[in-house]
Structures are given as C-alpha cells and as structure tokens.
C-alpha positions, 0 to 999 in steps of 0.5 A: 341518162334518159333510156328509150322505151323501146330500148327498154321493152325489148330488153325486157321482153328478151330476158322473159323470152330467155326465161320462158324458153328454160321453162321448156327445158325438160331437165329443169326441176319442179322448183327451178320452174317455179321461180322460173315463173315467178321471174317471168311474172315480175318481167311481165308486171316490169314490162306493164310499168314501162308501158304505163309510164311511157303512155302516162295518161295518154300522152306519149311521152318521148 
C-alpha cells in the first residue's frame, strides 16, 4: 500500500504538534519533558526522511 506524502506529513506533524503541546503542560515532570523532547526530536528527523524520499534527488516522486 502506497501512502501519500502529504498524508503522511500531516500525521506526522499532528503527532509532534500533540507532543509539543504536553510539553506546555506545567504539571508535566522535569523527566516526562525529556523524553517528551526526544519523541518530538525523532517526529522531526521522521518528518525530514519524508521529505528526502519524497523530493529524492529533485525529482518529485508522486
């Protein structure tokens, strides 16, 4: 099954919106907010694969 980019990004992007959003949270722990960032981290390197494979060596690939 062949997802599209977009599609994917935008999951993407909601679930490291969601996590950002916890890490506002002022009853969240010192620790909790650690791995909270080292989640947002990985969504943010996912997020930049996604967009390398999508843009493989300046082609759009559709």
């Amino acid at each position: 099954m062949k997802m599209n980019y977009l599609e994917i990004k935008e999951k993407l992007e909601a679930a490291r919106q969601e996590l950002l959003m916890r890490m506002d949270d002022q009853n969240v722990s010192g620790r909790e907010k650690e791995t909270l960032q080292k989640k947002i981290d990985n969504y943010e390197y996912m997020i930049e694969l996604t967009e390398m494979n999508h843009f493989e060596r300046g082609n759009i690939i559709s």
